[in-house]
C-alpha angles and dihedrals in degrees: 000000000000117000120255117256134211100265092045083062090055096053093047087053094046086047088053099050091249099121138354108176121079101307125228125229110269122260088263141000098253112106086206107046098029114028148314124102102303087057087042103047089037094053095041096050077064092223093169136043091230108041085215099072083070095056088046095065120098122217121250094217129008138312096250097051094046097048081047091055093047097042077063101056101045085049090054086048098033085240106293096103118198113242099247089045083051089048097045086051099057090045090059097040103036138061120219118273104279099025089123091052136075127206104255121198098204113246092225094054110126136177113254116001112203097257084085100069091058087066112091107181107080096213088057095036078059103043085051088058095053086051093052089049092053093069080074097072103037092061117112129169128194120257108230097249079077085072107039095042110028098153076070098064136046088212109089114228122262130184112221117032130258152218098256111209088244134243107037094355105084098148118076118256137220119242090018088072092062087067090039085057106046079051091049101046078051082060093044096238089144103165098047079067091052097047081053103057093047093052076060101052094036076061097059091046087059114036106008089250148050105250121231090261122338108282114095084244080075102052111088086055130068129188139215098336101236107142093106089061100041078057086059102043082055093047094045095059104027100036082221096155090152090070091045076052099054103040093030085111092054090054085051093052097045084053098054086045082074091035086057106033105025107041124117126176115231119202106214128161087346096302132112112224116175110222132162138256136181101264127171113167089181116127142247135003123348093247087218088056102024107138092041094048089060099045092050088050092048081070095066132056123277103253087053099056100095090038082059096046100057088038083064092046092049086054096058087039083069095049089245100110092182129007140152082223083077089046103054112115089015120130089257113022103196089048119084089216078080093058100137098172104151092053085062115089090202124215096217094049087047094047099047088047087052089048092053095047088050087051090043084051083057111034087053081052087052095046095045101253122130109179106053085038081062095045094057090041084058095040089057095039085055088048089046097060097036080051087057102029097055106010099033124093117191089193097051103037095229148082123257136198108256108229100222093205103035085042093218142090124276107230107192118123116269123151081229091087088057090057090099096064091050079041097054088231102142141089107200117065101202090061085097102061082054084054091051087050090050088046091054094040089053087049089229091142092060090067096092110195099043142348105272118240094224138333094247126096106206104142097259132125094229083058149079130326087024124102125192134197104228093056089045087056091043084056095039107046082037092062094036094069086067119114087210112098094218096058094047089055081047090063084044103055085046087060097047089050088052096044098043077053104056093043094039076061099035096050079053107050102012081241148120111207133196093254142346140240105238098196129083095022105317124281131148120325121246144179128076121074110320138022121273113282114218114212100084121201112173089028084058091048102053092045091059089045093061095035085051093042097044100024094136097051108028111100129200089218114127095232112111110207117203103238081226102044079050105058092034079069093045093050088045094048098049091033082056088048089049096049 
């Protein structure tokens, strides 16, 4: 039997009821993996609890023998397969998820790296080295067969092996591993990070970009751009300026991949400005996601099936998989069918983009190269003032998401808008005491076991009461930049709350999980589309950054201070010894 084209595929979706306007290509050519009728009966029969336990599969024999086989089956049934004959079928043709990695104890793994010593509480000193010991057990590495046979597998193949994030999550992602790699420079395993990186770069030779996490579901998506980044962190500790030599025209290329495919153009003050936004005009359900994905759709119209499908995919491109920060403006605003991504120009995206151009400007300096150390100092400059002229309020202190369509701010509380300052992209200093105005009127500092991720509950994961370590460390490290002593104590008292959090959890389940439930005391996060997973890489790594960071002062005691109790109590102390 012939395989099934494309256009086969969108005639089977239109057939189905799952699209009627002009269809876009699937997010990758395998009619397995990505789309066509197997995908499509499997996932709908609805086998497995996660749809993505199916797309992590790989195939005992080839693609063409298994969608044969399978061309045979849906004949004998007239394509409608009962449910035992679907399972029987993925038992004979797939192999059990992980089957293609091997657990990996990294080589440069040691006993006690010096970070330790800094901790003085020796709760805290005990709990860091159960979390350095944890890298040991979310290392995997490919079997070869990746390699030699890839249309068998949805992982793509990499090279040296990786930090994986931990529970479903057994490939490596894409802006996790910023956070992996800040935790494991903090362990000296040097050269796991720069395996890593390479595995990235290795990536935009290959395909132009780094995909949202490593399966060719994932490749027509990308996620937060920090490569650049990642490159300096590297460079920082190991001095290795013959490898940013090297791979300084692959950073360039991951960066034009969001020039050419993510730029929009703002009118403001009659003015055009070109920002970025997450953007991902690929069709039909995500694979990973895939039932989901078409019941959701089944609650819109027809014609806006597709629209609603590479909104979602835009939504996972920015990390925020789900969030009402998506929703906002949306016909309803508390439903996901109202998920409106890529009509957002978002503050983070646009901060991080402004941060890489600032380190290319530096690494061409470095290199010798002033003219394309000139080109990236323009290019941030351009981004500086579109970030001011259209995301920044003056009245509020803080930067806001800019609605396309709506053409205006959303206003709603994310500690997104607060991503320049942990980005450097600024010009004004004073700009963070402003932050640390718009965090008090907001009255973020009185959430006392994590800094909230809205103030929205929406049943999603990127939402109240969930916390998240990356967008602690966005507000931290943000505040943390000040001159003024309060807001650095501020930053300070953020970091206790967070880190009193994850070991109050962790004392209780001997785990680190993905993100936490603020409310009530702190414990493991929920909502979204899947349970918590415990692992948990990015939320390891910035634990040992504060405690790195704030080892001398940080305490393991249970009692939560409010940043801005605290510092009411500080004013008032030194204000009495001044009187």
């Amino acid at each position: 039997m012939p395989r099934m084209t494309w256009e086969l595929h969108v005639l089977l979706l239109l057939g189905l009821g799952l699209g009627s306007q002009e269809a876009l290509p699937p997010p990758c050519e395998s009619q397995i993996y990505c789309h066509g009728e197997l995908l499509h009966q499997i996932q709908m029969a609805k086998l497995y609890q996660d749809d993505k336990q199916f797309v992590d599969m790989s195939l005992a024999t080839s693609p063409d023998e298994v969608l044969q086989s399978f061309s045979k089956l849906a004949l004998t049934h007239n394509s409608s397969i009962p449910r035992g004959q679907l399972q029987e079928f993925v038992q004979r043709h797939f192999q059990p998820v992980g089957q293609e990695l091997e657990p990996w104890v990294p080589e440069d793994w040691k006993d006690s790296p010096q970070f330790l010593q800094k901790i003085s509480d020796a709760k805290l000193r005990a709990w860091a080295e159960q979390l350095h010991q944890i890298w040991k057990k979310l290392g995997k590495k490919m079997k070869l067969e990746v390699l030699s046979h890839p249309e068998r597998f949805s992982l793509i193949y990499s090279k040296h092996p990786f930090i994986v994030p931990g529970g479903r999550f057994v490939e490596f992602y894409y802006w996790d591993s910023y956070w992996v790699m800040e935790g494991l420079l903090l362990s000296e395993m040097v050269s796991t990070v720069k395996g890593m990186l390479q595995n990235f770069l290795d990536l935009v030779e290959t395909y132009g970009h780094i995909p949202n996490g490593g399966r060719v579901y994932y490749l027509q998506r990308s996620q937060p751009p920090l490569l650049t980044l990642m490159m300096d962190l590297y460079v920082t500790h190991t001095k290795d300026v013959s490898f940013l030599q090297q791979n300084i025209e692959t950073l360039a290329s991951e960066l034009d991949f969001w020039t050419v495919n993510r730029t929009i153009t703002v009118n403001s003050g009659g003015r055009s400005y070109n920002l970025n936004r997450y953007y991902v005009p690929y069709g039909g359900p995500r694979p990973e996601s895939y039932s989901k994905d078409a019941d959701l759709a089944n609650t819109v119209p027809e014609g806006d099936r597709e629209a609603l499908w590479t909104e979602l995919k835009a939504g996972a491109e920015s990390g925020w998989d789900f969030s009402s920060r998506w929703l906002v403006g949306g016909p309803k605003p508390d439903l996901l069918s109202s998920i409106r991504t890529s009509k957002m120009v978002p503050v983070d995206l646009n901060a991080f983009l402004c941060q890489a151009e600032g380190l290319m400007s530096n690494f061409y300096s470095r290199l010798g190269n002033d003219t394309e150390a000139t080109k990236y100092r323009n290019l941030r400059s351009q981004r500086l003032a579109a970030m001011e002229a259209v995301l920044w309020d003056e009245q509020k202190g803080a930067w806001f998401d800019y609605d396309l369509e709506k053409g205006r701010k959303n206003l709603e509380f994310y500690p997104s808008n607060l991503a320049p300052l942990w980005a450097g992209c600024f010009s004004d200093p004073s700009i963070i005491d402003k932050a640390l105005k718009y965090l008090e009127d907001n009255h973020i500092l009185t959430y006392q076991y994590g800094i909230p991720t809205s103030l929205r509950n929406t049943g999603q994961q990127w939402d109240l009461p969930n916390a998240w370590a990356p967008l602690q460390d966005l507000v931290i490290r943000g505040l943390a930049k000040s001159a003024s002593p309060r807001t650095q104590e501020v930053a300070f008292q953020l970091a206790q709350n967070w880190i009193r959090t994850n070991f109050k959890v962790y004392s209780q389940t001997s785990a680190m999980f993905e993100k936490y439930d603020i409310s009530n005391g702190g414990h493991p996060g929920g909502g979204g589309e899947y349970e918590v997973q415990e692992g948990f890489g990015w939320t390891n790594g910035l634990a040992l950054m504060l405690l790195d960071r704030y080892g001398d002062q940080l305490t393991s005691g249970s009692q939560l201070a409010s940043p801005g109790l605290h510092c009411l109590v500080a004013v008032l102390l030194i204000s009495l010894l001044l009187q």
